[in-house]
C-alpha positions as CSV (number, residue, x, y, z in Angstrom):
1,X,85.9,68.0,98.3
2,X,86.1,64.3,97.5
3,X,87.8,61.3,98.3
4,X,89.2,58.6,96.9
5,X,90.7,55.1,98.2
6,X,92.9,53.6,95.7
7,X,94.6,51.6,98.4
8,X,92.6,49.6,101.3
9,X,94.1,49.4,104.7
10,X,94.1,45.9,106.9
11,X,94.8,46.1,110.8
12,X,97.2,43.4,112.1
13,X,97.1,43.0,115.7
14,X,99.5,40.6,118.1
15,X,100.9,40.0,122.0
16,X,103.1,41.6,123.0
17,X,105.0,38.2,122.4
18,X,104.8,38.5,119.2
19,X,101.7,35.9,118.9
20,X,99.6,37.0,116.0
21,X,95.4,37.6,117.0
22,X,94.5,38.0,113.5
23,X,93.6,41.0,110.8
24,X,90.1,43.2,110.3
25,X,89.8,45.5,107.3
26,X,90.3,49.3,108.4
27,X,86.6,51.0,108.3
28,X,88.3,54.4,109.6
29,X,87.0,57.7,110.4
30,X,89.3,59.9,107.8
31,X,87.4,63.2,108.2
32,X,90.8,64.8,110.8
33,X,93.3,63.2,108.1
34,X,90.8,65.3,105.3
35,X,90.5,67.8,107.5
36,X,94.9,68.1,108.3
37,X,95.6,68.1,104.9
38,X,92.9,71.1,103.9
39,X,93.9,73.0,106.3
40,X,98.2,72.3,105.2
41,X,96.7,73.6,101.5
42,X,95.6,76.9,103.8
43,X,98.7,77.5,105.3
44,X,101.1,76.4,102.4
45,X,99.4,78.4,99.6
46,X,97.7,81.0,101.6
47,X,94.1,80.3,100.0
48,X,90.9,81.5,101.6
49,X,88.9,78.6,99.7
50,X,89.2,75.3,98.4
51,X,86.8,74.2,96.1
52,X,84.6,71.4,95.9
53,X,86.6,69.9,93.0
54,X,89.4,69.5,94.6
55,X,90.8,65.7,95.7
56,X,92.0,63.9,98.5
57,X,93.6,60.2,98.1
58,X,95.5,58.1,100.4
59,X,98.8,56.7,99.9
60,X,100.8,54.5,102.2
61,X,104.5,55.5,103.4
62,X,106.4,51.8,103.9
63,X,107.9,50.7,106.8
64,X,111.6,51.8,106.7
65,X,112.7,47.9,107.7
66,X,109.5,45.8,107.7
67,X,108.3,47.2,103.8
68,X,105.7,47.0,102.0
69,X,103.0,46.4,102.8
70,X,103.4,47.7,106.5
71,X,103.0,51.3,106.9
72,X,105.5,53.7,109.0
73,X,102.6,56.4,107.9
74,X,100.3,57.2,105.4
75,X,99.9,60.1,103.8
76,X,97.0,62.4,102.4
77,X,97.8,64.2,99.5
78,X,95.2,67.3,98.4
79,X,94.9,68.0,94.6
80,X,93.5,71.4,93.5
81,X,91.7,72.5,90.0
82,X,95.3,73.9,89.1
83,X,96.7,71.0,89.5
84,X,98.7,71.8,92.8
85,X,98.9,68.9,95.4
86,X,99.7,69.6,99.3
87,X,100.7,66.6,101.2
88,X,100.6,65.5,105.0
89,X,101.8,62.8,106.8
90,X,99.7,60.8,109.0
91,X,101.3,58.6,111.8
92,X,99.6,54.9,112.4
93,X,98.8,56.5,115.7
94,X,96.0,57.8,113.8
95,X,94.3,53.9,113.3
96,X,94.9,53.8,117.5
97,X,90.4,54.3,118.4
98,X,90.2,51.5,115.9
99,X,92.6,49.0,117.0
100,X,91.7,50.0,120.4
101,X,87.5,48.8,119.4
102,X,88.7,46.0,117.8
103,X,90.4,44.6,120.9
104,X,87.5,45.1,122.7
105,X,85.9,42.2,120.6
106,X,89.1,39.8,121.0
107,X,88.6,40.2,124.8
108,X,85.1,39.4,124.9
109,X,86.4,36.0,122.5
110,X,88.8,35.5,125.2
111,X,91.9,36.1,122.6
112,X,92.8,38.5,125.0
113,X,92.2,39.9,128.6
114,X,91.1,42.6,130.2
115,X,93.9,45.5,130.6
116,X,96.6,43.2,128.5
117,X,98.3,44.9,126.5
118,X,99.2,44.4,122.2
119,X,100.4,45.6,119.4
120,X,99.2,46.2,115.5
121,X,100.5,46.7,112.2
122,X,98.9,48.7,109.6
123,X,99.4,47.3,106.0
124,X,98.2,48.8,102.6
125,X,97.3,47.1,99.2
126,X,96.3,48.6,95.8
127,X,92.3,48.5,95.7
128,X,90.6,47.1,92.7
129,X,89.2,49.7,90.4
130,X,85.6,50.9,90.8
131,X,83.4,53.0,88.9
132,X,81.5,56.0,90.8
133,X,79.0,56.5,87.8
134,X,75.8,58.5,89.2
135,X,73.0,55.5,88.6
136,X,70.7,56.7,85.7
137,X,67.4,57.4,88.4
138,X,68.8,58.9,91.1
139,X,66.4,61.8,92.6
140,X,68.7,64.0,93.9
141,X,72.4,65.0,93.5
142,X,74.5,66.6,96.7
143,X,76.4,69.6,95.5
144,X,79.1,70.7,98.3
145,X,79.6,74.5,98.5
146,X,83.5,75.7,99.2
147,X,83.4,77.5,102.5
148,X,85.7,80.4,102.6
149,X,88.3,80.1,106.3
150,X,87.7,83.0,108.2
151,X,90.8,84.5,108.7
152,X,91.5,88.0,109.8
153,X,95.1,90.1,108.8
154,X,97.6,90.5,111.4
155,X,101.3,90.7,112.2
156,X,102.4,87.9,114.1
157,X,105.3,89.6,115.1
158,X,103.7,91.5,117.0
159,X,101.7,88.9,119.0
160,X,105.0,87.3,119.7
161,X,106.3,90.6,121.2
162,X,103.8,90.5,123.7
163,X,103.5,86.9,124.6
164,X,106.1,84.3,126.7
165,X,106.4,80.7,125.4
166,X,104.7,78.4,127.7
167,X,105.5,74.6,126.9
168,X,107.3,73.6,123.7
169,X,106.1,74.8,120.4
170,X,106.7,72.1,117.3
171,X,107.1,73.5,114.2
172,X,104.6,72.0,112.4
173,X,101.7,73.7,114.6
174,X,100.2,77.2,114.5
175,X,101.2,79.4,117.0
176,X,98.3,79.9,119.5
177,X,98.2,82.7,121.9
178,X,95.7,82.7,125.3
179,X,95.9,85.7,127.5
180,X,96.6,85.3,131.1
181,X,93.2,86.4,132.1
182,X,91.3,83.8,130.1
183,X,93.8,81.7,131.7
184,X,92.9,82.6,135.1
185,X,89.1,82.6,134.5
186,X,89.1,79.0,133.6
187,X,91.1,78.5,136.6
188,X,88.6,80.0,138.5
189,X,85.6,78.2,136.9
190,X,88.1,75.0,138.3
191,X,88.3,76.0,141.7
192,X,84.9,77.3,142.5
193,X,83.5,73.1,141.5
194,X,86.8,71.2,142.5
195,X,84.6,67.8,142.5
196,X,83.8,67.7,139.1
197,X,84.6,68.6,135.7
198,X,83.8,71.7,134.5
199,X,84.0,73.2,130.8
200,X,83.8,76.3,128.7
201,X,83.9,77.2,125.2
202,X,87.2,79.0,123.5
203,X,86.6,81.7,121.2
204,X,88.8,83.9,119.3
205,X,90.3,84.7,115.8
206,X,92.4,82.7,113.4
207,X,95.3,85.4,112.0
208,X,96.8,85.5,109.2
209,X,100.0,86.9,109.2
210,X,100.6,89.7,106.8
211,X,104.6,88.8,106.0
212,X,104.7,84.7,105.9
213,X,100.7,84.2,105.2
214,X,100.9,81.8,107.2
215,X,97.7,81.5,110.1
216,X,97.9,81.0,114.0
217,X,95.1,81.7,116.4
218,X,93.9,83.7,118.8
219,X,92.2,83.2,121.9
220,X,90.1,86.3,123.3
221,X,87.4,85.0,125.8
222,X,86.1,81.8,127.4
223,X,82.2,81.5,127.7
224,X,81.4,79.3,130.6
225,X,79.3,76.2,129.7
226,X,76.7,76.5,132.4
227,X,74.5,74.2,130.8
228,X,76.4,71.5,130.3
229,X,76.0,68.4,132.8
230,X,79.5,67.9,134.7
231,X,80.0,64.1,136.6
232,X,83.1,63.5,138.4
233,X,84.2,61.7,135.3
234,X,83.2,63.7,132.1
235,X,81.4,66.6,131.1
236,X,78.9,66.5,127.9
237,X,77.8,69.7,125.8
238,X,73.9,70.3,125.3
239,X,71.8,72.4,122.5
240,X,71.4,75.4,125.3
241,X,75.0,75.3,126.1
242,X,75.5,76.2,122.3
243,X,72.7,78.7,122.0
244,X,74.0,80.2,125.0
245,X,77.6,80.7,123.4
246,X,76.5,81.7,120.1
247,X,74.0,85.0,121.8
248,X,77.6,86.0,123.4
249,X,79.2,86.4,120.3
250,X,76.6,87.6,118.7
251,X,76.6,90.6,121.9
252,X,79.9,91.3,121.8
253,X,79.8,91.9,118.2
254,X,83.8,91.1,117.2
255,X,83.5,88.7,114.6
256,X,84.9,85.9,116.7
257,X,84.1,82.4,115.9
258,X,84.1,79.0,117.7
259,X,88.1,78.0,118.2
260,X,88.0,75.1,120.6
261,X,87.3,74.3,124.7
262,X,88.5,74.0,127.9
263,X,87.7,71.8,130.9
264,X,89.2,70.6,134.3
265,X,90.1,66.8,135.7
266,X,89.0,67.3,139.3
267,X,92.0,64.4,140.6
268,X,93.0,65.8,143.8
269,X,89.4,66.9,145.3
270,X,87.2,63.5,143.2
271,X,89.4,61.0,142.3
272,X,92.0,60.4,144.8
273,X,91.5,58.5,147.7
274,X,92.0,60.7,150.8
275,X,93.1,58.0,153.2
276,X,96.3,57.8,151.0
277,X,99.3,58.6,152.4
278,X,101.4,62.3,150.7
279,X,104.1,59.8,149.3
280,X,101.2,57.5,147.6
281,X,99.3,61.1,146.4
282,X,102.5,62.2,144.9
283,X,102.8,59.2,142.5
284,X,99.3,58.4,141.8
285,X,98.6,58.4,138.1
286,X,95.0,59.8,138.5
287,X,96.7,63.0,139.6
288,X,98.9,63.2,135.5
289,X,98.0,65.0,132.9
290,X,95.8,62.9,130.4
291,X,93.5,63.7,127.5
292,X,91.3,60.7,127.7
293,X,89.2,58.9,125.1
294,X,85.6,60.8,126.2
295,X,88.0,63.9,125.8
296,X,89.2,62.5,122.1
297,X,85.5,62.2,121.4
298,X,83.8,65.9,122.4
299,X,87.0,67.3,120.7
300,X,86.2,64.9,117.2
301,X,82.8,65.6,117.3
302,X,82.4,69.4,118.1
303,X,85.8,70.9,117.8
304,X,86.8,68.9,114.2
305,X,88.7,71.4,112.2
306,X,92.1,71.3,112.3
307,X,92.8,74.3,114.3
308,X,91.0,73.8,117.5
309,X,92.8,73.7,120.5
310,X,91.6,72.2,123.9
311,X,92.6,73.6,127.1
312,X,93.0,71.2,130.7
313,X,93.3,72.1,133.7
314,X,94.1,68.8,136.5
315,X,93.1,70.1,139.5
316,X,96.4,68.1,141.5
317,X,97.5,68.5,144.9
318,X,101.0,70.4,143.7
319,X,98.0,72.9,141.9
320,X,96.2,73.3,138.9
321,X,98.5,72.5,136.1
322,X,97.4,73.7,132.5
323,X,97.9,71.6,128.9
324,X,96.8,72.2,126.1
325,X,96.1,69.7,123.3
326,X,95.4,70.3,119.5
327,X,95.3,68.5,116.0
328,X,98.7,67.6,114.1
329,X,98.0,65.5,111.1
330,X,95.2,64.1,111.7
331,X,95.8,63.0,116.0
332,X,95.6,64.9,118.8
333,X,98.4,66.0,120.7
334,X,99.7,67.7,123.5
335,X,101.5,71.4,122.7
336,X,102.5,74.7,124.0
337,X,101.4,78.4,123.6
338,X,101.9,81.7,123.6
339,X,100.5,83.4,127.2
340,X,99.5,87.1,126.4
341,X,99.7,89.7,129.3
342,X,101.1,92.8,130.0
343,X,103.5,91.6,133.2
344,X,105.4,89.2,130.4
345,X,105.8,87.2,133.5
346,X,105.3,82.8,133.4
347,X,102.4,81.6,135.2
348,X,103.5,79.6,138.1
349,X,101.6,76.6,136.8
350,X,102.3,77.0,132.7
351,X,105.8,75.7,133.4
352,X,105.9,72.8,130.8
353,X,105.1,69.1,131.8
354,X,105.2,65.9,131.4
355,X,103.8,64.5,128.0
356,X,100.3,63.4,129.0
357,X,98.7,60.2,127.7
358,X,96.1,60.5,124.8
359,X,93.1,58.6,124.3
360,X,93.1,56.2,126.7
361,X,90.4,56.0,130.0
362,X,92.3,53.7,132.0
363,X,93.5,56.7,134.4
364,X,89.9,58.3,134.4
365,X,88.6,56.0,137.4
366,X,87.9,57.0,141.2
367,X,90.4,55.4,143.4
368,X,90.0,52.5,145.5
369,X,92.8,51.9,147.6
């Protein structure tokens, strides 16, 4: 699949009083928004493949009262062989890890300071022309090879027969269905090391159903990372911790493939202070729901394709309280799901909550008061 850029993308950042700090070219990551609007062309058009031909180009969606340039959105817009085009819409949220680095730099210039917060604009103009001509004594050419979605038939209907809604489901996401005892194993995993984080890998199949064609997911096992080296503060994946998941699938022979992670926030037993008092405890923000910006990262790096899901459990002092977070165009977000089981009774702690924050590490620190 390639891309193309007829439009280049400038950052403007300011104070929150309006003051401006100046403008940096966007040098973006723009795999997920690649990655969003592939997998719309699966859904939409119920293909298997896409081939290598096809085309991806970014356009900018104006602002409805600022206008051009500024962008409300921008949107990614997939042309096939047959000429088809499948579009999604990507929210400036996406261009938040690189406004966030670029900060960085106007704090250490003193333009800003430490913790203050800002705003930024995103604004698009049309790119000069450019030629991609091979040069005549190039060695090699890379040839990409169309990799089929692995997608296995299925009714949803009947997953949805079985299941209870836990959390709010927005239309634009796959349904995604995680049986209670999955559920409680990560739980367990939680409990049994409440001082740090600990993590497993999700595996499962991706359905597609046999009357809309469109897909959703299916959870069927967790396989605990037990080589992967948990702090109070993060967990990282290692080379055995992969091996180690891939000789389970492989055993239990099911065709199930690699669908996303889980891993807990120890707050209550590692990050709050115990010398607070309950009423200080009960409002402390280390003790919310958040995916943080080391979470943003293990999920971009090794759980890229647009359907993979990431489980949390925070570890509070009300309980363990489950989230689950996924792509949507390109970000990550927050979501429900379907809980499988044959009681077709709520888990007490997959009651919906609060929206968590995304991306940021300010929460992610031990207490000191």
């Amino acid at each position: 699949m390639k891309t193309q850029h007829p439009f280049r993308f400038i950052l403007e950042l300011f104070k929150r009083d309006g003051s401006a700090l100046g403008q940096l070219p966007v040098v973006a990551d723009w795999e997920p928004a690649v990655e969003a609007v592939r997998f719309a062309a699966h859904r939409q058009l119920g293909l298997d493949a896409i081939g290598a031909d096809a085309v991806v180009e970014f356009h900018p969606a104006w602002h409805p009262t600022l206008g051009e340039p500024y962008l409300k959105s921008f949107e990614a817009v997939l042309t096939l062989r047959c000429a088809r085009r499948v579009t999604c819409q990507v929210p400036t949220a996406f261009f938040k890890a690189f406004a966030t680095a670029a900060s960085a730099a106007m704090v250490s210039r003193g333009l800003l300071q430490p913790g203050e917060l800002f705003e930024y604009l995103v604004a698009a103009f049309r790119a000069p022309s450019w030629s991609s001509a091979v040069e005549p004594h190039d060695r090699f050419a890379i040839e990409e090879v169309p990799v089929p979605l692995a997608v296995k038939p299925a009714m949803l209907g009947e997953f949805l027969s079985r299941s209870v809604e836990c959390g709010a489901t927005d239309p634009e996401d796959i349904r995604v269905f995680i049986p209670q005892e999955v559920l409680a194993e990560v739980e367990m995993l939680t409990r049994q090391a409440p001082a740090i984080e600990v993590a497993s890998v999700l595996i499962g199949h991706l359905h597609r159903d046999q009357a809309s064609t469109d897909v959703f997911l299916e959870v069927t096992a967790q396989i605990p990372a037990r080589n992967s080296q948990g702090t109070a503060l993060k967990v990282t994946f290692g080379p055995d911790t992969f091996h180690a998941v891939q000789t389970a699938i492989a055993l239990r022979r099911a065709e199930e493939q690699w669908i996303g992670w889980a891993h807990s926030h120890p707050a209550a037993s590692a990050w709050c202070n115990p010398k607070c008092s309950p009423e200080a405890r009960a409002q402390c923000p280390l003790q919310r729901v958040f995916f943080s910006a080391d979470d943003c990262d293990v999920h971009r790096t090794l759980f890229s394709k647009a359907f993979s899901i990431a489980l949390l459990i925070t570890n509070t002092d009300a309980g363990l309280v489950p989230a689950l977070f996924s792509w949507r165009n390109g970000i990550i977000v927050q979501r429900g799901f379907n809980m499988l089981g044959q009681s077709q009774v709520i888990h007490p702690t997959t009651t919906a909550v609060a929206v968590a924050t995304i991306g940021d590490n300010e929460n992610e620190k031990l207490c000191s008061t």
